[in-house]
C-alpha positions, 0 to 999 in steps of 0.5 A, a space after each residue: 491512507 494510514 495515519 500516525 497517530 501520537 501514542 504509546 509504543 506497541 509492545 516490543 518482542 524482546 532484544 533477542 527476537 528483535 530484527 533488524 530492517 534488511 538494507 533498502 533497496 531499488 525496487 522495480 526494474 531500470 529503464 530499458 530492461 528485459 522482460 526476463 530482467 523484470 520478472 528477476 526484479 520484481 520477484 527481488 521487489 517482492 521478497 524484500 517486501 516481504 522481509 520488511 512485513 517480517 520485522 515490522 510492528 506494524 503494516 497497513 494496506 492500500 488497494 488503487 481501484 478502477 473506481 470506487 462507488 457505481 453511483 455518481 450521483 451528486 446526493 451520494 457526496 453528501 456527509 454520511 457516517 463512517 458505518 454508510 460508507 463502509 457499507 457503500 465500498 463493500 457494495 461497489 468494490 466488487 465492480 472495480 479492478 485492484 490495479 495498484 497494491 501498496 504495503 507500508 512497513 512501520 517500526 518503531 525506533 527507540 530514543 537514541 536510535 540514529 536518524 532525525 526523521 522521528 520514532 517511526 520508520 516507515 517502507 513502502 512498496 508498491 506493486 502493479 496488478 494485472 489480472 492474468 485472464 480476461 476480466 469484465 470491470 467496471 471503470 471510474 474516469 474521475 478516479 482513473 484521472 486520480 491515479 494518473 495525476 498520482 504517478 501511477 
């Protein structure tokens, strides 16, 4: 989860290498749509993705997995420093499978730009991932529940 904190802008490319955001579009393939149609969709998804990543100021990363740490014990849940649990992520992340990517694409607007939801511009994608081989994983009901919960 990225959060915005309140701050100076980030330095701006000059008005002649500044871009604008391309129009929004519907990303991910209508209800009932062949395969052919959301192989179509999906590439069309990811090119626009990719050309809000080009003009953003800035992009932040989330990856759903099939859990999160291998070990359940309830001493684990205890307060532990940042440093601990970045240590504890890098040691089970491996287990697990990415199922879900999510890229956010931040602008800033400047004063007097149109639209009344603040300084910021954000545009999120979401993309599905599936591995293309048979893959062994370790899998997290508790966090399998989470991601179902969240409309994944």
């Amino acid at each position: 989860v990225a959060v915005l904190a309140p701050g100076p802008p980030l330095p701006r490319a000059p008005p002649s290498r500044q871009l604008q955001w391309p129009p929004l579009r519907r990303s991910g393939p209508p209800h009932g749509m062949t395969t052919n149609g959301a192989a179509a969709a999906a590439a069309a998804a990811v090119a626009h993705c990719v050309s809000d990543i080009e003009v953003a100021d800035f992009v932040a990363l989330d990856l759903e997995f099939s859990g999160l740490f291998l070990s359940t014990e309830r001493g684990d849940r205890q307060a532990m420093t940042l440093e601990a649990y970045f240590k504890k992520c890098v040691e089970s992340i491996p287990h697990f499978l990415p199922l879900q990517l999510g890229i956010c694409c931040v602008r800033h607007r400047p004063k007097g730009c149109a639209g009344d939801g603040g300084p910021w511009e954000l545009r999120a994608h979401e993309f599905n991932l599936w591995p293309s081989d048979r893959r062994l994983f370790t899998s997290d009901l508790q966090s399998l529940r989470f991601i179902r919960a969240h409309g994944f």
